[in-house]
C-alpha atoms as an extended CHARMM CRD file, in Angstrom:
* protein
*
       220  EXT
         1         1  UNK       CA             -8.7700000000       52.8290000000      -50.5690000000  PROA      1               0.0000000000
         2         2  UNK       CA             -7.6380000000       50.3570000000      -47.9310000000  PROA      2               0.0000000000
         3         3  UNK       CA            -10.5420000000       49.2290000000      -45.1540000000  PROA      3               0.0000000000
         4         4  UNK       CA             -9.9510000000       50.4940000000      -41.7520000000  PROA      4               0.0000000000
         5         5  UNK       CA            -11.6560000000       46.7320000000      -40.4310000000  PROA      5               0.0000000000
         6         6  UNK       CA             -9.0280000000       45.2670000000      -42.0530000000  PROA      6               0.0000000000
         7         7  UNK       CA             -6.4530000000       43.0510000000      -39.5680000000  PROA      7               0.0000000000
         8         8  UNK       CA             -2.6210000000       43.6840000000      -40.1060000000  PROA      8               0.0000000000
         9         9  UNK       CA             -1.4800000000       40.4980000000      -41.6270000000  PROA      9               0.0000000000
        10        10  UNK       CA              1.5140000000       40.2900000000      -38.8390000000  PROA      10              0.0000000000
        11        11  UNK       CA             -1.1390000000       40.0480000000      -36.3840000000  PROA      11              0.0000000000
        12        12  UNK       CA             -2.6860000000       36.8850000000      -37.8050000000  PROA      12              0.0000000000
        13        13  UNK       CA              0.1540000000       35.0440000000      -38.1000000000  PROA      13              0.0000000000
        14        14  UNK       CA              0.7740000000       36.0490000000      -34.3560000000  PROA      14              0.0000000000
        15        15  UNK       CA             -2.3030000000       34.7670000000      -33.6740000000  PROA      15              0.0000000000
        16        16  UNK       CA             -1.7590000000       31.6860000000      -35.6710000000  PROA      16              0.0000000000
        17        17  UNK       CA              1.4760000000       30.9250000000      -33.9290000000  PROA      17              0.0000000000
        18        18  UNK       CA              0.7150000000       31.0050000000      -31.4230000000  PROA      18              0.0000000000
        19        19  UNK       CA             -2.8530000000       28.8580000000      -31.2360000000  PROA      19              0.0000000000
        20        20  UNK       CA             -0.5820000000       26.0760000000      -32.8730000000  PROA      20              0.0000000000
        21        21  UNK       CA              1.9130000000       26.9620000000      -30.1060000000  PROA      21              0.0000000000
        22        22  UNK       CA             -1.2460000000       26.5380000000      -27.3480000000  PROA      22              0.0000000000
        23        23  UNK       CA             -1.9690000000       23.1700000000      -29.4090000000  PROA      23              0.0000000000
        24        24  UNK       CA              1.1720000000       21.8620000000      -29.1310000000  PROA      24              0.0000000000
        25        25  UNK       CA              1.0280000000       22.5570000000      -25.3300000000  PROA      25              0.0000000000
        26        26  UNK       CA             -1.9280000000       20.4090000000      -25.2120000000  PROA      26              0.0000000000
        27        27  UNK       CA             -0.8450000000       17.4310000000      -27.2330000000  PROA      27              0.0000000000
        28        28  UNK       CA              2.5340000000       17.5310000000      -24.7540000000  PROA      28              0.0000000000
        29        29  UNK       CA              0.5900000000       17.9870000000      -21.6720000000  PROA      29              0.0000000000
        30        30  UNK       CA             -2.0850000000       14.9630000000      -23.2580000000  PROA      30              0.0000000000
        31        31  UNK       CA              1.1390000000       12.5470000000      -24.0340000000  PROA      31              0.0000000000
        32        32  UNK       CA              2.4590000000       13.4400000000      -20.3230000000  PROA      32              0.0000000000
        33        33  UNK       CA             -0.5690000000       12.3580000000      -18.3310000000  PROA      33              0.0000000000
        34        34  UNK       CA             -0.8910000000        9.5390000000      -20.7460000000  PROA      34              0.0000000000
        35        35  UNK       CA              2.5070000000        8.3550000000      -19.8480000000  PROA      35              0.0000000000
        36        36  UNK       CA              2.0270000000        8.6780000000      -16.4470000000  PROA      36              0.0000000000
        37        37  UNK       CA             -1.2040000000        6.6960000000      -16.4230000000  PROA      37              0.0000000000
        38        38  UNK       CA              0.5020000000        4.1720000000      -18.2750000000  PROA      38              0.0000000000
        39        39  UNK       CA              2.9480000000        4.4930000000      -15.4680000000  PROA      39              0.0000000000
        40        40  UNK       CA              0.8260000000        4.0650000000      -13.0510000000  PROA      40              0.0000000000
        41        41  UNK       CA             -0.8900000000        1.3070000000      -14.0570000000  PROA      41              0.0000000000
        42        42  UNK       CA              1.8800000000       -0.9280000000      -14.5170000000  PROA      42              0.0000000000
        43        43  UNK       CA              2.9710000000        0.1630000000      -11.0150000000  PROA      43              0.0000000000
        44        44  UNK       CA             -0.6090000000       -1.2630000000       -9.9240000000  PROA      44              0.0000000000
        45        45  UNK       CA              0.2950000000       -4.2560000000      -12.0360000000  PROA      45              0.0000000000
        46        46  UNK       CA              3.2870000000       -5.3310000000       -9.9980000000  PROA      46              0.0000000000
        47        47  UNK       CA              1.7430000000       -4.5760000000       -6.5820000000  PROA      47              0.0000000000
        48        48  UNK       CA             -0.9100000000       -6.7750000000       -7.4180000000  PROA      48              0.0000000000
        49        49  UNK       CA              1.4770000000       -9.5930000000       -7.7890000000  PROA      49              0.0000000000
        50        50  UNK       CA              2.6890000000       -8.9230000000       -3.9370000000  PROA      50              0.0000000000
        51        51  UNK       CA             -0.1100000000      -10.6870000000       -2.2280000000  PROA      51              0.0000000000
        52        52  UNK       CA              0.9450000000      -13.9840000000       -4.1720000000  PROA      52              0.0000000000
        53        53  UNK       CA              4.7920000000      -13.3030000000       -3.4260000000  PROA      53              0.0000000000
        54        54  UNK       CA              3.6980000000      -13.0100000000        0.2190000000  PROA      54              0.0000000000
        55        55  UNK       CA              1.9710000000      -15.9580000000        0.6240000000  PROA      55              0.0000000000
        56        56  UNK       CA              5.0040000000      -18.0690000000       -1.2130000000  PROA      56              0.0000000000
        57        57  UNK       CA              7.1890000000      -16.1450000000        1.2850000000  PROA      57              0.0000000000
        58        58  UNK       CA              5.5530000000      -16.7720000000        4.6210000000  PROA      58              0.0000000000
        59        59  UNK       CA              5.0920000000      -20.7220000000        3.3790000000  PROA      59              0.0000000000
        60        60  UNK       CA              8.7050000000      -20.7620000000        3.1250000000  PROA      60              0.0000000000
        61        61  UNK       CA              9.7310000000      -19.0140000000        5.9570000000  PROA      61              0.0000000000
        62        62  UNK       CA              6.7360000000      -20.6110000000        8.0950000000  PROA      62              0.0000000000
        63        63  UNK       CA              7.9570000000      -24.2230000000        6.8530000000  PROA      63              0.0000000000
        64        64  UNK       CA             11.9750000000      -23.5870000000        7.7460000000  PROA      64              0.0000000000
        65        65  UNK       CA             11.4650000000      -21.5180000000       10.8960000000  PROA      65              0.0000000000
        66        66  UNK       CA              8.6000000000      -24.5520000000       11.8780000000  PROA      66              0.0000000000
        67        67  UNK       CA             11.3240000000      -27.3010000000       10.9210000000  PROA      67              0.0000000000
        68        68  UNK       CA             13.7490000000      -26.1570000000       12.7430000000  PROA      68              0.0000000000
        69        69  UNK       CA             12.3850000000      -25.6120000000       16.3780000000  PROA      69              0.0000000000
        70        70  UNK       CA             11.0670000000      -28.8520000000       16.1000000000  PROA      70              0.0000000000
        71        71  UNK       CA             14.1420000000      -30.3930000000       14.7260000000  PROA      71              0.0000000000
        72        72  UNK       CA             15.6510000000      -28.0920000000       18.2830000000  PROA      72              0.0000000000
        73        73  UNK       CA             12.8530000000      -28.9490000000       20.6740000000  PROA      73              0.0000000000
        74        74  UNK       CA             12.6580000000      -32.7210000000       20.1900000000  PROA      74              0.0000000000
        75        75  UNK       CA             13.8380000000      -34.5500000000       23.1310000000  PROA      75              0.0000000000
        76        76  UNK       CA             15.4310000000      -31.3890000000       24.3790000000  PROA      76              0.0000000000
        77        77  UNK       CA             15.9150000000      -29.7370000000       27.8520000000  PROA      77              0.0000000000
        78        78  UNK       CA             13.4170000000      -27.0630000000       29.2260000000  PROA      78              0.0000000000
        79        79  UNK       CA             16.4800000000      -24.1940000000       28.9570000000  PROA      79              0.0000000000
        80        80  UNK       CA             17.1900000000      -24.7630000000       25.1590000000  PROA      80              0.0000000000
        81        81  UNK       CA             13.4910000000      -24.4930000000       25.3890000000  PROA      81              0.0000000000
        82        82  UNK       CA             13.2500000000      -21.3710000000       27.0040000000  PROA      82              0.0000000000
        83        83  UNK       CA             16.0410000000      -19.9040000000       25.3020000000  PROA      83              0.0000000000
        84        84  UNK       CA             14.5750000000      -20.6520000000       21.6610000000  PROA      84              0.0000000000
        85        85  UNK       CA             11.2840000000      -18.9530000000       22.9120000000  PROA      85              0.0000000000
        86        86  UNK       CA             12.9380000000      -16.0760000000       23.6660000000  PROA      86              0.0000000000
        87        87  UNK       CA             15.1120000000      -15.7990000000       20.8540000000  PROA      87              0.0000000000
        88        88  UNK       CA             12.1910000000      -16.6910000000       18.4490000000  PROA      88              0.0000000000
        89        89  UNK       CA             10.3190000000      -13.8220000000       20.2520000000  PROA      89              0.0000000000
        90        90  UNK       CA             12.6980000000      -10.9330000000       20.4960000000  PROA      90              0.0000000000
        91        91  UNK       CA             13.3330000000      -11.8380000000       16.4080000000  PROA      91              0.0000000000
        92        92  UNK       CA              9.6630000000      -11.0120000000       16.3950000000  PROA      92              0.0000000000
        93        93  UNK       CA             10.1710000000       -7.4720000000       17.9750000000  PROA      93              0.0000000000
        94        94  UNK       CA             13.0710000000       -6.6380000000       16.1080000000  PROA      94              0.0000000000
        95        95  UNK       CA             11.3480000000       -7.3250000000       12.5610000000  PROA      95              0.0000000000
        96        96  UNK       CA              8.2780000000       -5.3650000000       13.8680000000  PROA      96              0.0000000000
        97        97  UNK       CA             10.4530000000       -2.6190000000       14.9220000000  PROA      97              0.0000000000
        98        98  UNK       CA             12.1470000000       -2.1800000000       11.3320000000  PROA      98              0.0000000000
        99        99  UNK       CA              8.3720000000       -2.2930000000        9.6600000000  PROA      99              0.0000000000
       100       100  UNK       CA              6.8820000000        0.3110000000       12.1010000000  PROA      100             0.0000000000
       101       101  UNK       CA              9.8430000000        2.4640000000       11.3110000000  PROA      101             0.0000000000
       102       102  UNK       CA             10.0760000000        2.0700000000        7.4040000000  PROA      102             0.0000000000
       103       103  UNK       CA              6.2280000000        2.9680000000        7.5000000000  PROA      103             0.0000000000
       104       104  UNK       CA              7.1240000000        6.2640000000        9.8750000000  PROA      104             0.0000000000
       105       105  UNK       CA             10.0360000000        7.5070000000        8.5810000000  PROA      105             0.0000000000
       106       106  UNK       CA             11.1560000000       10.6060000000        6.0770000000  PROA      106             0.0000000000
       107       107  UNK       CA             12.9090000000        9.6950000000        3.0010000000  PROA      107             0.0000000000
       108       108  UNK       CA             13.7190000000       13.3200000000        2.5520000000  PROA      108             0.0000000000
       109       109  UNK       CA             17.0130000000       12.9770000000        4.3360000000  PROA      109             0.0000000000
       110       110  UNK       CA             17.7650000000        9.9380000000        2.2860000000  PROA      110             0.0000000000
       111       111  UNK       CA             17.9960000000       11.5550000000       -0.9240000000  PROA      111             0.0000000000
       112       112  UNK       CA             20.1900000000       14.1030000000        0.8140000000  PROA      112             0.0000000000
       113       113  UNK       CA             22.4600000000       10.8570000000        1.9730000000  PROA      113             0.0000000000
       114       114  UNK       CA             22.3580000000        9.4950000000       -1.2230000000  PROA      114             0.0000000000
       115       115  UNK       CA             23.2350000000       12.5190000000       -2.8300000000  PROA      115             0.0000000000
       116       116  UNK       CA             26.0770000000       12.8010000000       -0.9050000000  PROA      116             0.0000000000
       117       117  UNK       CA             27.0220000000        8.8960000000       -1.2110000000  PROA      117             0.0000000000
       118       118  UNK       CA             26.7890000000        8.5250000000        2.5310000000  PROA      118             0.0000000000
       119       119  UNK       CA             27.0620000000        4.8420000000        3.2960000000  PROA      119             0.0000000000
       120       120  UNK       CA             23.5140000000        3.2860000000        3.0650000000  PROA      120             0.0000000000
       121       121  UNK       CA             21.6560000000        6.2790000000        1.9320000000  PROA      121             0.0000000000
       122       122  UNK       CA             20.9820000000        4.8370000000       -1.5450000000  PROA      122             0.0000000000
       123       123  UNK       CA             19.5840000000        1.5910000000       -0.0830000000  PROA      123             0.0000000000
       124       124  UNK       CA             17.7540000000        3.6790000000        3.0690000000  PROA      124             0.0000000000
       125       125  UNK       CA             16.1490000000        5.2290000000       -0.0770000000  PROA      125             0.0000000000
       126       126  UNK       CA             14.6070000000        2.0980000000       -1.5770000000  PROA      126             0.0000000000
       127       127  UNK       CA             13.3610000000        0.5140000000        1.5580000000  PROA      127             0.0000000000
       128       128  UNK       CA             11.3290000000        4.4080000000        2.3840000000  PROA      128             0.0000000000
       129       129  UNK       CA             10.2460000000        4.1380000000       -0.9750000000  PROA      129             0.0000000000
       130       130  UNK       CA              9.0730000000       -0.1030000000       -0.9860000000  PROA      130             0.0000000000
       131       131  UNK       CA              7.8760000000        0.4620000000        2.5390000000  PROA      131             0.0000000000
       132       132  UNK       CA              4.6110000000       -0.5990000000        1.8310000000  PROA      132             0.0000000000
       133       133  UNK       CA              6.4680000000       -4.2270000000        1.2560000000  PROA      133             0.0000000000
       134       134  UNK       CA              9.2440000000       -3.6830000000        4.0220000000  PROA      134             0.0000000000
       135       135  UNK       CA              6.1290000000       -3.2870000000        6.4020000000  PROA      135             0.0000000000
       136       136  UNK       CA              4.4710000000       -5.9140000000        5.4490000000  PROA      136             0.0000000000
       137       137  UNK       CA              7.2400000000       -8.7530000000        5.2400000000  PROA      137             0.0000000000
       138       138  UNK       CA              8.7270000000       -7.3800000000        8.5570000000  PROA      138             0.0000000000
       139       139  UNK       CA              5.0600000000       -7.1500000000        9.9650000000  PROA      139             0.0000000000
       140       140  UNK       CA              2.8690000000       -8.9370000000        8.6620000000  PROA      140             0.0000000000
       141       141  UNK       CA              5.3580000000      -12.0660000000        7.8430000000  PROA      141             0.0000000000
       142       142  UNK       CA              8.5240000000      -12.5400000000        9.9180000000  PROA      142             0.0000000000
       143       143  UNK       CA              6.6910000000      -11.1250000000       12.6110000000  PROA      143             0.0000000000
       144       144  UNK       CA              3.2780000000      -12.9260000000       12.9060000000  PROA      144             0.0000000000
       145       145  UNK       CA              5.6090000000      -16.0980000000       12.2780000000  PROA      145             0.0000000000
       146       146  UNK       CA              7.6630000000      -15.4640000000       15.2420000000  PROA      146             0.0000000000
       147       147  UNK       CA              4.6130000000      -14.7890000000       17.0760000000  PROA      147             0.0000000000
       148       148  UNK       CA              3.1680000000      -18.2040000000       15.9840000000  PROA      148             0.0000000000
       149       149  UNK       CA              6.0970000000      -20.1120000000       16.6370000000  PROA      149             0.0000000000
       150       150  UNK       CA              7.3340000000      -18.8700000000       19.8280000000  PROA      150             0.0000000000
       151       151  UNK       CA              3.4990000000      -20.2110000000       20.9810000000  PROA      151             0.0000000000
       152       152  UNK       CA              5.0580000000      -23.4540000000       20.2240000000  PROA      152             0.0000000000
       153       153  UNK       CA              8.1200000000      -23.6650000000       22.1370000000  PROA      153             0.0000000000
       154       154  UNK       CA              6.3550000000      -22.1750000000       24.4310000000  PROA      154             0.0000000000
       155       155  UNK       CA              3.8930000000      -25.8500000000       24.1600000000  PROA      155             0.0000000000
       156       156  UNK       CA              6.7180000000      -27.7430000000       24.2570000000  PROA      156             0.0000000000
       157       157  UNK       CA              8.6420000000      -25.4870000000       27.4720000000  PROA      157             0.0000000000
       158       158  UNK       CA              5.5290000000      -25.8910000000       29.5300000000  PROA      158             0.0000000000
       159       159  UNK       CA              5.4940000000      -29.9280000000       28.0840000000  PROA      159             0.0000000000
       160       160  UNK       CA              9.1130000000      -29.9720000000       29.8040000000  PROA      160             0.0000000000
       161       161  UNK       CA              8.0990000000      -28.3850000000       33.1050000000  PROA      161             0.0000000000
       162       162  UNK       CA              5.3140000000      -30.1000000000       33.8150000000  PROA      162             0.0000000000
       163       163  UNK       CA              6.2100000000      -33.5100000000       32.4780000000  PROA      163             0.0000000000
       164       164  UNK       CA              7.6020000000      -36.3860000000       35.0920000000  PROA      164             0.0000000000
       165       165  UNK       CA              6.2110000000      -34.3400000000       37.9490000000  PROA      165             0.0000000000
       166       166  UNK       CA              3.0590000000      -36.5410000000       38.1890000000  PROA      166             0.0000000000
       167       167  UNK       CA              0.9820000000      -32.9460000000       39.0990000000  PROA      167             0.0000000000
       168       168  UNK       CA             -3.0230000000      -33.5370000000       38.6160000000  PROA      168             0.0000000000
       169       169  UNK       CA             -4.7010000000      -32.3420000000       35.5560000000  PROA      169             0.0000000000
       170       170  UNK       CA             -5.9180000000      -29.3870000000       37.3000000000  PROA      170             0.0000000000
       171       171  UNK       CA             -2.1150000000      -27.8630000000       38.0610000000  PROA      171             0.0000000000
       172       172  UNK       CA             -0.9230000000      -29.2310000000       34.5480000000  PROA      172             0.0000000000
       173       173  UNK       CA             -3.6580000000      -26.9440000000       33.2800000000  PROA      173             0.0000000000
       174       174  UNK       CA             -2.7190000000      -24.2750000000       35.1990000000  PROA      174             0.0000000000
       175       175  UNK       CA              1.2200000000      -24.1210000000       34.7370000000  PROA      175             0.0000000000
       176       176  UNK       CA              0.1570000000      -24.2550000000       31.1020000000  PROA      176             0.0000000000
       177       177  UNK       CA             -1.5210000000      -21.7130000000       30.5710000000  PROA      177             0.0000000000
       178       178  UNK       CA              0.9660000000      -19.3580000000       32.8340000000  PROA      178             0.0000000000
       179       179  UNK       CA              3.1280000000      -19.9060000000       30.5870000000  PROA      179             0.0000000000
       180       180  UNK       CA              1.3020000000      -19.6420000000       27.6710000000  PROA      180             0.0000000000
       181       181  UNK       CA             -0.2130000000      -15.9310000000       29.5430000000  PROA      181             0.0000000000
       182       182  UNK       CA              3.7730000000      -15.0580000000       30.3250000000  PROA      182             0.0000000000
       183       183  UNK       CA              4.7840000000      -15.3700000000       26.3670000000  PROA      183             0.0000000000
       184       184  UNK       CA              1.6040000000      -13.4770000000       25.0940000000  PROA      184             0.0000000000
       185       185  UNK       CA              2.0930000000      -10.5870000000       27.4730000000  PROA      185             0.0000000000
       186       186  UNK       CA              5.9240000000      -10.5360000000       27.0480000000  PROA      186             0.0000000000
       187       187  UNK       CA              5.1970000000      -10.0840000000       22.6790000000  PROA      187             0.0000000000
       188       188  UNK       CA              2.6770000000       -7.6290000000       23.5300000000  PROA      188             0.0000000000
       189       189  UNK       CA              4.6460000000       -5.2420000000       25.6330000000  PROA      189             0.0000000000
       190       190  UNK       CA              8.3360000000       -5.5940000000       23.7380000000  PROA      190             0.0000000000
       191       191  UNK       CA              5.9290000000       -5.0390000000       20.6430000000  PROA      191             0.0000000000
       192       192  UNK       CA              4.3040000000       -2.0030000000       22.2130000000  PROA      192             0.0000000000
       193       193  UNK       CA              7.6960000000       -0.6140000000       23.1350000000  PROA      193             0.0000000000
       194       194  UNK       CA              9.5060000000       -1.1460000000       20.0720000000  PROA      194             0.0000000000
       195       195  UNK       CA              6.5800000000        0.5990000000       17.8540000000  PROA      195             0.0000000000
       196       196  UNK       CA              6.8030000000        3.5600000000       20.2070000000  PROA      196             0.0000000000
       197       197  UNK       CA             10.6530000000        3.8310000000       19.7910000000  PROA      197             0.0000000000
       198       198  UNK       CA             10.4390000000        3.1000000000       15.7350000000  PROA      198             0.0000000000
       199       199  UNK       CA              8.1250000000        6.0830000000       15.9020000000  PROA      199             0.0000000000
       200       200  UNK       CA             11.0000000000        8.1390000000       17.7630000000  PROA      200             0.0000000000
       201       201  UNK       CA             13.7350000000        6.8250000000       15.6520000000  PROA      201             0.0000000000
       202       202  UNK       CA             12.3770000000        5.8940000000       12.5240000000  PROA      202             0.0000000000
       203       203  UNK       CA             15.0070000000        7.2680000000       10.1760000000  PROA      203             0.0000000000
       204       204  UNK       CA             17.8210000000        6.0630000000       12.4730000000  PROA      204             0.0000000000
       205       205  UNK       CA             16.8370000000        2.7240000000       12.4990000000  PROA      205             0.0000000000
       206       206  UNK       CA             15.8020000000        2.3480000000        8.6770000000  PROA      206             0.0000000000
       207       207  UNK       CA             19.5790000000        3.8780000000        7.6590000000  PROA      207             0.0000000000
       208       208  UNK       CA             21.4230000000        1.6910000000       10.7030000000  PROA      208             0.0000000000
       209       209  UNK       CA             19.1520000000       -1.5000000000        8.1990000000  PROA      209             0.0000000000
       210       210  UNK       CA             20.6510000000       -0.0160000000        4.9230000000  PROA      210             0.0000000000
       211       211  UNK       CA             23.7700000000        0.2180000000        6.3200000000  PROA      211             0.0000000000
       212       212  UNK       CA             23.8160000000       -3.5980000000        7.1220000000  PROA      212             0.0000000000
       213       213  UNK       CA             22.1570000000       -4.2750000000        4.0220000000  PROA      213             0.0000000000
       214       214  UNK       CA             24.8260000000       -2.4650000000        2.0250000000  PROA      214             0.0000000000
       215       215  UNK       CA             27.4110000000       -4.9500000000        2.9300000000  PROA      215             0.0000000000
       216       216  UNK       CA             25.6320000000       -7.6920000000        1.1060000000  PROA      216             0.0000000000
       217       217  UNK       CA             24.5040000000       -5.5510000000       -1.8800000000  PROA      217             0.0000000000
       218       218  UNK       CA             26.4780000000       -2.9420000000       -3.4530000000  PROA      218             0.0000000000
       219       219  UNK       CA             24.9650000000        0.1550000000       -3.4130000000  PROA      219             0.0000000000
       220       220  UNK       CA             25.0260000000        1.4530000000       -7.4240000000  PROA      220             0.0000000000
């Protein structure tokens, strides 16, 4: 007489399959978030190397850009003085420009670009994705330098205007820091008015940098 409480052996071995099919679901969602925690820390590995790269960087760049207007300014005329200022400062602007527009823009159309091998795309891609970096050497870097060094032409500028005029120490004050007031408020509008257009333009900026970038390094 067979029991009526008795379970049809098909149904157990459904059951069985598929709690080993619910186990293997775990061990292959376990091994995924593993994997990407592994990922993720090595990612936090390699940023933490940046701060050391930066300061390596901006020694470098500080000590060349430094050397050279000095190497300019020595024993020169108050217009090659004024001129480097300027161009030192409008460097500044540009560089800040590119970082406030690689931290703004959308690397959704990127992709697209790339995807279509679009000239630059594939490079437009890497600096949205390293923008975190791009800001920061563009910013934080190039830019503060330029903003540093332009302060000294601008020392040695009012050093050429004032000097051989015989003025008192009042109006040798006073010319200095004009110009030293003229330079800081020049930086701090072009600055202003760049970030507000590489807020506008973000994208079209970072892809017109990839472009140029693309001609030194071929795009894979």
């Amino acid at each position: 007489m067979k029991n009526s409480d008795s379970v049809p052996r098909s149904t157990v071995d459904a059951e069985t399959t598929l709690f080993a099919e619910e186990e293997r679901q775990e061990d292959t969602s376990v091994d995924i978030k593993r994997k990407e925690r592994d990922k993720n820390d090595k990612k936090k590995k390699k940023r933490n190397l940046w701060p050391l790269k930066a300061f390596f960087i901006t020694l470098l760049i500080a000590a060349a850009v430094n050397t050279g207007s000095e190497l300019m300014l020595t024993d020169s005329q108050w217009w090659l003085a004024t001129i480097l200022t300027v161009a030192i400062l409008l460097l500044g602007v540009v560089f800040d420009i590119v970082g406030t527009a690689a931290t703004a823009c959308d690397i959704g159309p990127f992709h697209s670009m790339a995807s279509r091998k679009v000239r630059g795309g594939k490079m437009a891609v890497r600096l949205a994705q390293k923008r975190d970096i791009v800001s920061s050497v563009c910013c934080d870097i190039v830019g503060d330098i330029c903003g540093i060094v332009s302060g000294v032409c601008g020392a040695a500028l009012a050093s050429e205007a004032i000097d051989g005029l015989g003025l008192s120490v009042a109006w040798n004050l006073v010319i200095k820091v004009l110009i030293y007031s003229v330079i800081s408020t020049l930086t701090i509008t072009f600055k202003a008015l760049g970030k507000n257009i590489a807020v506008k333009k973000a994208n079209g900026i970072i892809l017109g940098v990839a472009k140029a970038l693309s001609i030194f390094r071929r795009e894979g």
